[in-house]
N, C-alpha and C positions, 0 to 999 in steps of 0.2 A: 967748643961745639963738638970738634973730635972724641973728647972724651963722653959728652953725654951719649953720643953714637957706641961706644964699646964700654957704655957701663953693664951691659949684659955678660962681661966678659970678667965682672967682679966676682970673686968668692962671695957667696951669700952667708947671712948667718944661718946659724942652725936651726932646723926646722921646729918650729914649734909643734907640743905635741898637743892633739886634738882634744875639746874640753869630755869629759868622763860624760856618757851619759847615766840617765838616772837608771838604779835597775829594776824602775817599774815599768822604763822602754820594753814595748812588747811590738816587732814587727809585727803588720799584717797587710792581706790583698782586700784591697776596698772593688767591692762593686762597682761596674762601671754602667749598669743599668738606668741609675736615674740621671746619669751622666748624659749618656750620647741616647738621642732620642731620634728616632729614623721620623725623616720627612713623610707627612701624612698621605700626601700623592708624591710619584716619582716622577717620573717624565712622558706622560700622557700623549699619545700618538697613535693615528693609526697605521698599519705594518702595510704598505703598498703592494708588497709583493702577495698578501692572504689579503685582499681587496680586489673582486670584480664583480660586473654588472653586465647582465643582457636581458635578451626578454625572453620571457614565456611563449605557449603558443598560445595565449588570451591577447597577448598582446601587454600583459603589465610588466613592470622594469623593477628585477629582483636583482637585491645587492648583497651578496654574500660578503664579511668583513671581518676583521680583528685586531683589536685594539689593547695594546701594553701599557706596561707603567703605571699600573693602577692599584692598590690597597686590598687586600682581598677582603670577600666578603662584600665589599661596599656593592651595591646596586647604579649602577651606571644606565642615564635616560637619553638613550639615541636618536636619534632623530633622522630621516634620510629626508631628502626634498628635491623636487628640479622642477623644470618649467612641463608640461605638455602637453600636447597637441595632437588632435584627437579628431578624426575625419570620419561620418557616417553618411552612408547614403542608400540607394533601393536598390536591390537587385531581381530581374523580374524570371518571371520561370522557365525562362532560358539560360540563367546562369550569365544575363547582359547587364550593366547599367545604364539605364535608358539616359537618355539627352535629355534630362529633365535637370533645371536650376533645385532640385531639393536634395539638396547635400550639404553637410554642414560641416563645417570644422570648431572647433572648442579649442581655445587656450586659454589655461588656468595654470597655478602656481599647486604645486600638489605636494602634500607630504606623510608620513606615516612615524608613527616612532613609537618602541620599544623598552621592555627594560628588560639587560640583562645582568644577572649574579657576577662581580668577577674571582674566578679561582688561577690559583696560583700567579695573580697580578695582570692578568690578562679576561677580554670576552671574546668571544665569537658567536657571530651568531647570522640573521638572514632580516633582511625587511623587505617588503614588497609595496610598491604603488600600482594600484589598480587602475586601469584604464578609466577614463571619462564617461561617463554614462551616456547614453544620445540625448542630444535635446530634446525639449519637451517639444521643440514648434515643427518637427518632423512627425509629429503625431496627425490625427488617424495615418496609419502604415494604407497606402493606395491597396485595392485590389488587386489580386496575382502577383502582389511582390513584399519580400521582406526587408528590415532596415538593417543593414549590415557596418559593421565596421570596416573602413577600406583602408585607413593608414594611421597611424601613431609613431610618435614621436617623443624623446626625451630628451631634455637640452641643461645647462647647469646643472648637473647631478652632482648634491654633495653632502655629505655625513657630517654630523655636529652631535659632539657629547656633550648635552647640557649640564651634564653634571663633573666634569673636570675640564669642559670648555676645549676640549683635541675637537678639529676639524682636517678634512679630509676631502678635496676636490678629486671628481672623478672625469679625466676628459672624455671628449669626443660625445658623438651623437648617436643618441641608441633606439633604432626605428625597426617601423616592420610595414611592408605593404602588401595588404593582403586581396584587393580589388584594383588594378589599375582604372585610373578615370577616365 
C-alpha cells in the first residue's frame, strides 16, 4: 500500500509528442451570438422608492410610479386599482350641512389602467382614479342647496402589470375631508 502512495514519486516515461495536426487546421473565433440569448423579460418589479400616491384637490388618488427589468420597446398594460369610498351630501347657502339623513356614501372597487412604451428597460408614468360620481338617489338637488362632495377615501391601493405580471402594494389610507358632518 506504501508504495501505491509514492508511486507519484516514480520517474515517468517520456512524454509523448502530441498528434500533428492537419494543415488545413485553420483557427478561428466563433460567434457567441446565437449562443447566449438574453432572457426575454428580466426581473420585472416595481422601484418603491419612484412609487407614490396622494390625492388631488378633486379629490381622485393619483399614483405616480416606475417599474424595471423590462425588454425595451415592449408596451407594458398597468393597471392601478383600490377600494373607495366616496361621501356626498347638501350644503345650503350658508356654507352648513343641514341635519338632514340625505347624504350618501359609495363604496366601489375602482380602477384605471394604462399603457406605457418601455425605454431603456424601464417605464414611468402617472394613473389616476377618479372620484365616485354622486348617486343618482340624491337627486332632484333641494332648493338653496348644492350636492357637494364631503369626504373620500382610498383603501388597498395597488399596481399590477398585466403584461409581465410585477405587482406593487401601496400602503396606508389616502383620504381627504372636505365638509365635516
Amino acid at each position: 500500500m506504501l508504495l501505491s502512495l509514492l508511486s507519484w514519486l516514480r520517474p515517468q516515461t517520456p512524454r509523448q509528442r502530441p498528434a500533428r495536426r492537419p494543415t488545413s487546421f485553420k483557427p478561428m473565433l466563433e460567434s457567441l451570438d446565437e449562443r447566449i440569448v438574453p432572457s426575454p423579460v428580466g426581473n420585472p418589479h416595481f422601484i418603491n422608492s419612484a412609487t407614490s400616491a396622494g390625492l388631488n384637490s378633486a379629490g381622485d388618488l393619483v399614483v405616480t410610479f416606475k417599474e424595471a427589468g423590462l425588454p425595451n420597446g415592449q408596451v407594458e398594460n398597468i393597471t392601478l386599482s383600490a377600494t373607495e369610498s366616496a361621501t356626498y351630501g347638501f350644503i345650503n347657502g350658508g356654507g352648513n350641512h343641514p341635519k338632514a339623513s340625505n347624504k350618501e356614501t359609495e363604496v366601489s372597487s375602482v380602477s384605471s389602467t394604462g399603457q406605457f412604451t418601455v425605454q431603456n428597460g424601464s417605464v414611468s408614468g402617472t394613473l389616476t382614479l377618479n372620484v365616485l360620481p354622486p348617486p343618482s338617489n340624491l337627486f332632484p338637488v333641494p332648493q338653496g342647496q348644492t350636492l357637494e362632495l364631503f369626504s373620500v377615501s382610498y383603501t388597498g391601493v395597488s399596481l399590477k402589470d398585466t403584461t409581465s405580471g410585477a405587482t406593487a402594494n401601496i400602503p396606508g389610507t389616502f383620504s381627504e375631508t372636505f365638509f365635516k358632518l
